[in-house]
C-alpha positions, 0 to 999 in steps of 0.5 A: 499728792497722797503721799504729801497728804499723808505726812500732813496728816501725820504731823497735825497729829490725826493718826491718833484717831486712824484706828477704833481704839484711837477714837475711843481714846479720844472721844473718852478724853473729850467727855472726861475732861469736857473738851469740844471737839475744836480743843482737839482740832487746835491741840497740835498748834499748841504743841507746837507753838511750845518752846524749850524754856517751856518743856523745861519748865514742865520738865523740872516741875512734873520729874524727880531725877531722884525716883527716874529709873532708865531700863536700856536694853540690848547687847551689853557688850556694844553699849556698856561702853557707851553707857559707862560714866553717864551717873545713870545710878544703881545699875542691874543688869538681867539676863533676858528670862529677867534673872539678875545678872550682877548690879 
């Protein structure tokens, strides 16, 4: 039951709140932006009555393409080839004290 109460718990969104920092968090978005405190209570509804055309929608509005920046990290030679002909842009690659690489 814990366990089942737990998940639940999880996917409404209140682990959000199960930490000091995440309270104030919280609290501080409720008093800037003049929300009571049932916004937050209905809040994962409305996220998830959201559909695809709706993030997509978002997506092209709120994201230039052209200004992204993809950082990827792990050992080049097991994911170069899968990174190869993704048009990701300019690539540079660091070594991991930040020194680049080539690109």
């Amino acid at each position: 039951m814990a366990r089942q109460w737990g998940r639940r718990r999880f996917r409404r969104g209140y682990n959000s709140i199960a930490s000091l920092g995440g309270l104030q968090t919280v609290m501080e978005s409720l008093v800037q932006k003049n929300r009571t405190p049932e916004y937050w209570e209905a809040h994962p509804d409305r996220l998830q009555a959201l559909t695809l055309d709706d993030v997509n929608e978002i997506a092209v509005r709120l994201l230039d393409v052209e200004r992204m920046v993809w950082t990827i990290a792990g050992d080049l030679s097991k994911i170069e080839p899968q990174l190869t002909g993704l048009d990701l842009g300019e690539r540079q690659v660091l070594a991991p004290d930040g020194e680049q690489l080539y690109g």
